[in-house]
N, C-alpha and C positions, 0 to 999 in steps of 0.2 A: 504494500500500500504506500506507492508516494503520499510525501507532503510538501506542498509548493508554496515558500513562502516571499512575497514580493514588497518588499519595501518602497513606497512612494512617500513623496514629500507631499504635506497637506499647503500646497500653493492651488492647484487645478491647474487647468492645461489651459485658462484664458483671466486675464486681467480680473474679468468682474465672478470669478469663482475663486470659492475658498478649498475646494476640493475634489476631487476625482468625482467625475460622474457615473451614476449607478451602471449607466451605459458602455462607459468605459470601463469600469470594474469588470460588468460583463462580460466584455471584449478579454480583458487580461485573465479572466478565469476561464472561456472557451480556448483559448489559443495556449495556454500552459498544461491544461488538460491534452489537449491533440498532440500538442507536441509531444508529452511523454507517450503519449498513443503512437504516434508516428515512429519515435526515435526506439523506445524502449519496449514498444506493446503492452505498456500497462491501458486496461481497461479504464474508463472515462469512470465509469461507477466507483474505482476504488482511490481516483485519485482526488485529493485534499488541497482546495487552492486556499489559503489565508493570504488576504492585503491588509497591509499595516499603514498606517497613513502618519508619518511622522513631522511633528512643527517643527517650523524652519529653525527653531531656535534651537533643539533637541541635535544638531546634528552641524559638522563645521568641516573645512579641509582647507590644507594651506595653514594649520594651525591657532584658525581664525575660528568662528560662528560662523554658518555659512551667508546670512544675510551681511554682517560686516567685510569678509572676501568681498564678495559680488560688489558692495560700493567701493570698496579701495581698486578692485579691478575695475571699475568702470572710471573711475579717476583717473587710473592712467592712459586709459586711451581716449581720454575729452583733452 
């Protein structure tokens, strides 16, 4: 029995969302399902997708917060 766990940032995928749409979850749970169907032949029924949706604040690289990265990178290319 896989279990697929997909980490997203709770930004969404347009300006005025705060979050993954149920549609898009959708989408990321048929298509991590198939894939191990396709790749491994695990049955769609036994496989376990979990999305995680984590605040921008929760999570950083570059040694930063990742909302502070993103402004100092955007600093140096203005």
């Amino acid at each position: 029995m896989p279990i697929v766990t997909i980490q997203v940032t709770r930004e969404g995928t347009a300006p005025d969302r705060q979050s993954v749409t149920a549609e898009e979850k959708a989408a990321l749970i048929k298509g991590a399902s198939e894939l191990l169907l396709n790749v491994l032949n695990k049955p769609l029924d036994s496989t376990y997708v979990i999305i995680e949706e984590v605040e921008p604040e929760n999570w950083g690289w570059g040694g930063l917060p990742a909302l502070e990265y993103r402004r100092q990178r955007a600093a140096k290319t203005t």
